[in-house]
C-alpha positions in Angstrom: 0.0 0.0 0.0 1.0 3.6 -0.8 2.0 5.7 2.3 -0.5 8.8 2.8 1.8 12.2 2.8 -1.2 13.9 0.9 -1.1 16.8 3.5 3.0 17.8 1.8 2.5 20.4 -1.1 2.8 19.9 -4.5 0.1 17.6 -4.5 -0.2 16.1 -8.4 -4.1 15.0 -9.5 -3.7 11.2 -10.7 -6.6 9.5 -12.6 -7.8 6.2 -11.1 -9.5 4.0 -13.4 -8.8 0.7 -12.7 -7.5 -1.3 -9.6 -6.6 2.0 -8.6 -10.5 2.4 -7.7 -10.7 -1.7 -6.9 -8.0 -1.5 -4.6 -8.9 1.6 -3.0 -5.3 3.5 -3.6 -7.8 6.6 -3.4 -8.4 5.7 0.0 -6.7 8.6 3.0 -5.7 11.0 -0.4 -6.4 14.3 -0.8 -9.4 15.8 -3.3 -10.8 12.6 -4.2 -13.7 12.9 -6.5 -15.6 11.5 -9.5 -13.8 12.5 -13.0 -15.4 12.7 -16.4 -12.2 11.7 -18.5 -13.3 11.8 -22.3 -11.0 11.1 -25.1 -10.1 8.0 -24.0 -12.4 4.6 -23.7 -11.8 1.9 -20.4 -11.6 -1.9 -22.1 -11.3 -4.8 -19.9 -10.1 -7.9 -22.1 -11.9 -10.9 -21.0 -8.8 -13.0 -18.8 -7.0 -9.7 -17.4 -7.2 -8.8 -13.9 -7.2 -5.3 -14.8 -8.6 -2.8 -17.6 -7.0 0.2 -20.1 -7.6 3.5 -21.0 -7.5 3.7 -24.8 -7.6 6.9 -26.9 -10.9 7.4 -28.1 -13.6 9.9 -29.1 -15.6 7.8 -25.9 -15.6 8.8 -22.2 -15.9 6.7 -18.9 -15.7 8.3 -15.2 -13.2 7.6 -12.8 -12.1 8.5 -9.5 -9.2 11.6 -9.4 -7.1 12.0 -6.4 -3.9 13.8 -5.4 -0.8 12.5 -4.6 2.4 13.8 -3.5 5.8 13.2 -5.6 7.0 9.9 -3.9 3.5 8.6 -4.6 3.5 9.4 -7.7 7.0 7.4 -8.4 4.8 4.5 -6.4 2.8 4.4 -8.9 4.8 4.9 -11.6 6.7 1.3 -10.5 3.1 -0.4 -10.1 2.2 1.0 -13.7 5.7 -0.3 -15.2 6.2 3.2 -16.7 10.4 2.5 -16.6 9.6 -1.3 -18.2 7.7 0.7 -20.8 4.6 -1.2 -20.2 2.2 2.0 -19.3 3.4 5.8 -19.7 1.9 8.9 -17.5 0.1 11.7 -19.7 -1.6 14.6 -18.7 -5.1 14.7 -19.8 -8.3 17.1 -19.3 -10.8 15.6 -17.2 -14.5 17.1 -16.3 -15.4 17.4 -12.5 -18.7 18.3 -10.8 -20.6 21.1 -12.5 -18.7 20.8 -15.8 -15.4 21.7 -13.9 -12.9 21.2 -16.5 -9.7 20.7 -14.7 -6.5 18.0 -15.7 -4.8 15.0 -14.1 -2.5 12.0 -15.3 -3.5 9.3 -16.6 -2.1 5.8 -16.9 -2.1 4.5 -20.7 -0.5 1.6 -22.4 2.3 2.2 -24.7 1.9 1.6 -27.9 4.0 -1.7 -27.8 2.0 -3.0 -24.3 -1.0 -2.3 -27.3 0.6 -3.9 -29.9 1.3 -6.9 -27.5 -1.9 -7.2 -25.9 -3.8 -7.2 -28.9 -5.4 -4.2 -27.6 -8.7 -2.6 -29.4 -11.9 -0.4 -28.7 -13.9 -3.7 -29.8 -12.6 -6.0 -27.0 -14.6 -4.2 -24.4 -17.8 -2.1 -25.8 -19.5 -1.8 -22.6 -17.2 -0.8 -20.3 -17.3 -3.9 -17.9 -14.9 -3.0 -15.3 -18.4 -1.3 -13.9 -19.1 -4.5 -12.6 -15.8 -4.9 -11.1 -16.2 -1.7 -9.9 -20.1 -2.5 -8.3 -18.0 -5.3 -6.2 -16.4 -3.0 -3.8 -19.5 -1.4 -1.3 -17.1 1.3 0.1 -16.3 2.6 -3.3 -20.1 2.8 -4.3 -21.0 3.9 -0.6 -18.3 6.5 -1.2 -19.3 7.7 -5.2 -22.5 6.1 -6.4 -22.2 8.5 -9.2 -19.1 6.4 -11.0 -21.5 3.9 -11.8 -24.4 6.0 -12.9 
């Protein structure tokens, strides 16, 4: 688990979208809060314990958070942004009342796509939902990232 320094400055907005939500790494962090992230379309390939953000003209919500810069370098190792498998890009992302704010977001690299077989028509329904409507203390917490 990630240690919580969310209270240092320089607090950097993350985008969780995956087991970052599942495995509640937004738990104890600072300005959590349902995202609107468009551009970009969540798959989950039938077999993986985890989903992707591809680039898209689609949307999907997700949970944004802040973390501090040693976080951030956690989850940069988790992601396997230095083995190339998932890089960190800044993205715009819509909060409550058509906030329009940005975050990063993890995304696969174009060879973790190329690998994986990777395409908008694995996943056209977005069914990390129901992974999603598994964990009560994440929809206790945001009802609205299923809705």
């Amino acid at each position: 688990m990630i240690a919580n320094n969310s209270t240092c400055f320089n607090l950097i907005p993350i985008v969780g979208y995956g087991t970052f939500i599942t495995r509640n790494l937004w738990v104890d962090k600072a300005n959590v809060e349902v995202c609107l992230v468009k551009n970009f379309t969540r798959i989950y390939p039938k077999g993986n314990w985890f989903p992707y953000a591809l680039r898209s003209n689609g949307s999907f919500k997700a949970l944004k958070f802040n973390v501090n810069k040693q976080e951030l370098e956690t989850l940069d190792l988790i992601e396997g942004v230095n083995e190339g498998l998932f890089e960190r890009v800044n993205t715009e992302i819509y909060l409550k009342n058509s906030r329009k704010s940005s975050a990063f977001i993890y995304i696969p690299t174009n060879n973790t796509i190329a690998s994986q077989n990777l395409t908008l028509e694995i996943d056209k329904t977005d069914r990390w939902i129901e992974e999603i409507l598994k964990n009560s203390k994440v929809i206790h917490e945001f009802p609205e990232l299923v809705t």
